[in-house]
DRENKELO-818263 format. One record per residue: residue number from 0; residue in three letters; x, y, z of N, C-alpha, C in turn. Coordinates in Angstrom, 3 decimals, padded with zeros to 6 digits. Example, Ala and Ser with C-alpha at 12.3 -4.5 7.8 and 13.67 -1.06 7.14 Angstrom:
REM DRENKELO-818263
    i   aa        nu        nv        nw       cau       cav       caw        cu        cv        cw
    0  ALA   013.190  -005.690   007.800   012.300  -004.500   007.800   013.200  -003.300   007.800
    1  SER   012.850  -002.250   007.080   013.670  -001.060   007.140   012.900   000.030   007.870
//
This chain:
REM DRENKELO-818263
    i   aa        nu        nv        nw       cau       cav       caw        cu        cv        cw
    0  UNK  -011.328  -019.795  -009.053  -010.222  -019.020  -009.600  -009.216  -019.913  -010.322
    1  UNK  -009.608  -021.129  -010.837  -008.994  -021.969  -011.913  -008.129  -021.314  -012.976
    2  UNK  -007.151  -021.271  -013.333  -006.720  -020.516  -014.600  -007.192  -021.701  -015.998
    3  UNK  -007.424  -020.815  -016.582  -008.413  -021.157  -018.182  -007.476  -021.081  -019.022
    4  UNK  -006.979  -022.108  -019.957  -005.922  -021.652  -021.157  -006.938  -021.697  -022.336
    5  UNK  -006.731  -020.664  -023.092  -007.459  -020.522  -024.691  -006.601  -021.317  -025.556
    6  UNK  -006.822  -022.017  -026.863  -006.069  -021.992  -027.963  -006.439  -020.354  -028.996
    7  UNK  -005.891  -019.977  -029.574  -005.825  -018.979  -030.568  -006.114  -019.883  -032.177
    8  UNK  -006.997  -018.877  -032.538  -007.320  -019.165  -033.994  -005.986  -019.430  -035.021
    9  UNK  -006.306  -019.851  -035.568  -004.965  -020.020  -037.056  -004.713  -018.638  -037.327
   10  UNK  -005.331  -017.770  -037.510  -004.344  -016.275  -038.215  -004.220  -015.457  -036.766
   11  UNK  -004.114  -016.397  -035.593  -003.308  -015.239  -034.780  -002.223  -015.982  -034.390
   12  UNK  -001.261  -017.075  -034.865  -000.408  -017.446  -035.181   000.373  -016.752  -035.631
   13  UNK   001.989  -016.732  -034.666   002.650  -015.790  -034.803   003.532  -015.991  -036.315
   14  UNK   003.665  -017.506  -036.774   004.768  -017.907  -038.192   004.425  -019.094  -038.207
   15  UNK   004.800  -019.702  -039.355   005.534  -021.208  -039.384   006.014  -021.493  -038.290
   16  UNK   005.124  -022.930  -038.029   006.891  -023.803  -037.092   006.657  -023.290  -035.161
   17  UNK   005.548  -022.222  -035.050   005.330  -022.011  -033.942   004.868  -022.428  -033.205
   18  UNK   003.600  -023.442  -033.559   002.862  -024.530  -032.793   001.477  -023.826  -032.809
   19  UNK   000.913  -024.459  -032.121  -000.582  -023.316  -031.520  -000.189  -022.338  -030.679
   20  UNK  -000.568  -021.269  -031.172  -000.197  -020.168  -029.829  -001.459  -020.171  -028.737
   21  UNK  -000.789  -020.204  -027.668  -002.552  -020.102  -026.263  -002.421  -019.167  -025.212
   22  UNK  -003.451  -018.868  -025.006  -003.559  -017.766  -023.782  -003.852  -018.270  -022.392
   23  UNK  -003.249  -018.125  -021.186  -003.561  -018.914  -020.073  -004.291  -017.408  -019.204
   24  UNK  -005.692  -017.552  -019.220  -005.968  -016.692  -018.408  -006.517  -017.172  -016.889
   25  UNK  -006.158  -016.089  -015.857  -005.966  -015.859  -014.567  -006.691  -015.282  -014.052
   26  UNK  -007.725  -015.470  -013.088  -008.569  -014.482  -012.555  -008.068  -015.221  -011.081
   27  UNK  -007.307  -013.703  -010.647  -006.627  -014.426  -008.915  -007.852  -013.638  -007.850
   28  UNK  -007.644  -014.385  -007.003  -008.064  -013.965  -005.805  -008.014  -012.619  -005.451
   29  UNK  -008.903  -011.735  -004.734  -008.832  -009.998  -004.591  -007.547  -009.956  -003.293
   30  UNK  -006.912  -010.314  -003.624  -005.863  -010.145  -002.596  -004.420  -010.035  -003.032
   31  UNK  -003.888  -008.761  -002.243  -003.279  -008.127  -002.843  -001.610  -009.401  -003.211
   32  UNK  -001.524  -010.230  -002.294  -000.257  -011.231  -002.730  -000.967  -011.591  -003.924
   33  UNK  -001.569  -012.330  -003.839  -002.007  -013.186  -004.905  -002.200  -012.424  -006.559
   34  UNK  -002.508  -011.013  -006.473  -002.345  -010.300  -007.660  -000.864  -010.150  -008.021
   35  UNK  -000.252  -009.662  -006.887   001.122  -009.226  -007.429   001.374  -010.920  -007.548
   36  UNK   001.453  -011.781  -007.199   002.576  -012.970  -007.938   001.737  -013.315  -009.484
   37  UNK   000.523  -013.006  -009.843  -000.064  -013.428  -010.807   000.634  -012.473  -012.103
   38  UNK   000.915  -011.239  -011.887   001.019  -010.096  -012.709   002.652  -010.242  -012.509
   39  UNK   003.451  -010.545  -011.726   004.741  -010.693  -012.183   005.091  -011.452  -013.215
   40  UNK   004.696  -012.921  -013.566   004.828  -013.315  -014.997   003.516  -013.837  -015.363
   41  UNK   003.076  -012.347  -015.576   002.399  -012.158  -016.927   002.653  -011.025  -017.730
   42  UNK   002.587  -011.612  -019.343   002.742  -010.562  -020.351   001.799  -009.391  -020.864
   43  UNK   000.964  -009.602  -019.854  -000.190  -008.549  -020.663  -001.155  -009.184  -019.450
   44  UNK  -001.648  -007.714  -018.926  -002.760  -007.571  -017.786  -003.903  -007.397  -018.460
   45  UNK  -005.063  -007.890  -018.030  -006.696  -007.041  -018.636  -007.367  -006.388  -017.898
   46  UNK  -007.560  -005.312  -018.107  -008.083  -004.760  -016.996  -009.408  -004.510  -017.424
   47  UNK  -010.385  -004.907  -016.516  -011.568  -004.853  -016.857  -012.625  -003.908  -016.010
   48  UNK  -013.800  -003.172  -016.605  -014.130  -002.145  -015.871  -015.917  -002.180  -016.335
   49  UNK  -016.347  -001.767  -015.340  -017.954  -001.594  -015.492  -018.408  -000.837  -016.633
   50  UNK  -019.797  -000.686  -016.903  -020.179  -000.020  -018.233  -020.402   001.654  -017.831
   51  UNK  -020.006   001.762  -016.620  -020.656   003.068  -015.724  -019.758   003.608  -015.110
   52  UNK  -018.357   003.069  -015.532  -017.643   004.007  -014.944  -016.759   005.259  -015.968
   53  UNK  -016.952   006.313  -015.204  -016.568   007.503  -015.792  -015.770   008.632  -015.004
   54  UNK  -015.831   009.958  -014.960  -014.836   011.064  -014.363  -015.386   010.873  -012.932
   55  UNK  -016.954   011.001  -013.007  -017.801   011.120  -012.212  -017.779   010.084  -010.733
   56  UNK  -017.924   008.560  -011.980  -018.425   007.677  -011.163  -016.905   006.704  -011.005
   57  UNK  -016.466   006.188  -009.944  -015.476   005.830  -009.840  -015.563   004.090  -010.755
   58  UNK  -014.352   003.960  -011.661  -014.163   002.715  -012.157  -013.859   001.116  -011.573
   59  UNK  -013.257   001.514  -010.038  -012.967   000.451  -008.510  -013.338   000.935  -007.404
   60  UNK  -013.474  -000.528  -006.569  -013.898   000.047  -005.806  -012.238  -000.177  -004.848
   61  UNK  -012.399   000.435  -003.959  -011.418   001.059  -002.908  -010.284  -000.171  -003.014
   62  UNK  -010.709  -001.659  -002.927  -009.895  -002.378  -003.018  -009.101  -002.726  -004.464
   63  UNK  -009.453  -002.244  -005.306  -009.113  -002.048  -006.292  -008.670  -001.456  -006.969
   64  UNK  -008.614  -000.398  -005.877  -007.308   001.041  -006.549  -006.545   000.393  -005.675
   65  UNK  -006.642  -000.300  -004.131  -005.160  -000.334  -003.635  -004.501  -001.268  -004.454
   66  UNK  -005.453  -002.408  -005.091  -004.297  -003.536  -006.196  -003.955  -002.715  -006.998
   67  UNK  -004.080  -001.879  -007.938  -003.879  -001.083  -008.776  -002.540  -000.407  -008.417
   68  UNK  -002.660   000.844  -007.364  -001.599   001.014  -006.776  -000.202   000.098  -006.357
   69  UNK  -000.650  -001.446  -005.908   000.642  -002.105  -006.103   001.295  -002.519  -006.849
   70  UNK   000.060  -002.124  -007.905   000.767  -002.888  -008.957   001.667  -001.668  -010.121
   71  UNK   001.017  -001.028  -009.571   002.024   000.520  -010.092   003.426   000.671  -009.853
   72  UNK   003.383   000.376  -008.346   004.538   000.774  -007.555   005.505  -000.224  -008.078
   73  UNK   005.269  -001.630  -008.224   005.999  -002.787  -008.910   006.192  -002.641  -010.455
   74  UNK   005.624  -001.706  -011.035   005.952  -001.589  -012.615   004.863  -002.466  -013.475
   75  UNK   004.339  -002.383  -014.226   002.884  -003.272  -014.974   003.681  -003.658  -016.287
   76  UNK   003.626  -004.813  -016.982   003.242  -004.893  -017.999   002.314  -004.481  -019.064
   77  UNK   002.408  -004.699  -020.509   001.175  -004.180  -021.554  -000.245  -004.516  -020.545
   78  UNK  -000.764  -003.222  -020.643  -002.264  -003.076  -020.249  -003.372  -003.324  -021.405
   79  UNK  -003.973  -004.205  -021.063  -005.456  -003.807  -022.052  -006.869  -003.395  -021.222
   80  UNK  -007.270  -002.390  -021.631  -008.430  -002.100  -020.892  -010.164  -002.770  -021.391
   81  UNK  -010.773  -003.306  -020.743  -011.967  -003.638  -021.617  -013.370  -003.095  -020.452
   82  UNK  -014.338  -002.954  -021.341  -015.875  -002.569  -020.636  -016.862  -003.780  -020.770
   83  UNK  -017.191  -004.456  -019.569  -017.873  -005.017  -019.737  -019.461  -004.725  -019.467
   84  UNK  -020.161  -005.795  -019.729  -022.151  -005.206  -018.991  -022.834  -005.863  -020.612
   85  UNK  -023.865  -005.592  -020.488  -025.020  -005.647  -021.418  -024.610  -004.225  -021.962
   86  UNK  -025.526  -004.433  -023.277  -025.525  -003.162  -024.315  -026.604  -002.771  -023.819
   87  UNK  -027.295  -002.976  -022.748  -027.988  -002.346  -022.377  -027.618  -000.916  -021.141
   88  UNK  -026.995  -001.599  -020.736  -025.958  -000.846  -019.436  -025.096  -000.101  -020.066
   89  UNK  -024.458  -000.021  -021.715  -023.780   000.779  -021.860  -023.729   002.587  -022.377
   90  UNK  -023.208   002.808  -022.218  -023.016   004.387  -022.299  -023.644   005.581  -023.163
   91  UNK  -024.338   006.535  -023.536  -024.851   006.933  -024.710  -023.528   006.884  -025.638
   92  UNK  -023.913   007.102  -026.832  -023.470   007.942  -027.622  -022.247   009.336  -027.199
   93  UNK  -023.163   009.681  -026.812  -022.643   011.380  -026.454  -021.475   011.413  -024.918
   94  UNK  -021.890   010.731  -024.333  -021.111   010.108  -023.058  -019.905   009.369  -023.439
   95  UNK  -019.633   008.871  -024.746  -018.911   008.131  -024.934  -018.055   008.610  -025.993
   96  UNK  -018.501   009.532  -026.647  -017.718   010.678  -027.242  -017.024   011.936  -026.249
   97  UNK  -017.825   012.084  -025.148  -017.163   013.097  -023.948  -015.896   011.923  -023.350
   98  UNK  -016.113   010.796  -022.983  -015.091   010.102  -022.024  -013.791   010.477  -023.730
   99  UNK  -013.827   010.198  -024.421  -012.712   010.050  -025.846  -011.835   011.076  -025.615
  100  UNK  -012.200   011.936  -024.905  -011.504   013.567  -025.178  -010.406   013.208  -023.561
  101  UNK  -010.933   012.423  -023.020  -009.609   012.208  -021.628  -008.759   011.137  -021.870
  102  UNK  -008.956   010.176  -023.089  -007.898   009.294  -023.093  -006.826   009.571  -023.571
//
């Protein structure tokens, strides 16, 4: 659970004079301290989710709605959501035009 810093490409440079801009990413421990001090200063959470989850099929598992939940109750920063898996694992077409209609 090392935190990883990125450099950012040249055109995601915010101006002149800014330096390299970098991303320090965090993958903490499943425990619920250790999320909340990670997500207090940070500017932007990722939230990442299986290729299979849908209305149906739940997106966490149990311990992962309760981080979720604390992290509710404490207020979140910008969310980004992403799907990970093989393109093989991912969703039809038609499944993925039905999930569009709940976001």
């Amino acid at each position: 659970h090392a935190p990883v810093t990125a450099v950012l490409p040249n055109w995601a440079q915010q101006g002149p004079g800014t330096g390299r801009p970098r991303v320090l990413l965090v993958d903490p421990p499943r425990d619920t301290l250790a999320v909340m001090d990670v997500a207090k200063c940070a500017d932007v959470i990722l939230c990442l989710v299986g290729p299979h989850a849908s209305l149906e099929e739940p997106a966490f598992d149990p311990t992962g709605y309760r981080l979720l939940t604390a992290l509710k109750s404490q207020g979140l920063p910008s969310i980004i959501g992403a799907v990970h898996g093989s393109e093989d694992e991912m969703p039809s077409a038609k499944k993925a035009e039905q999930a569009k209609k709940f976001v």
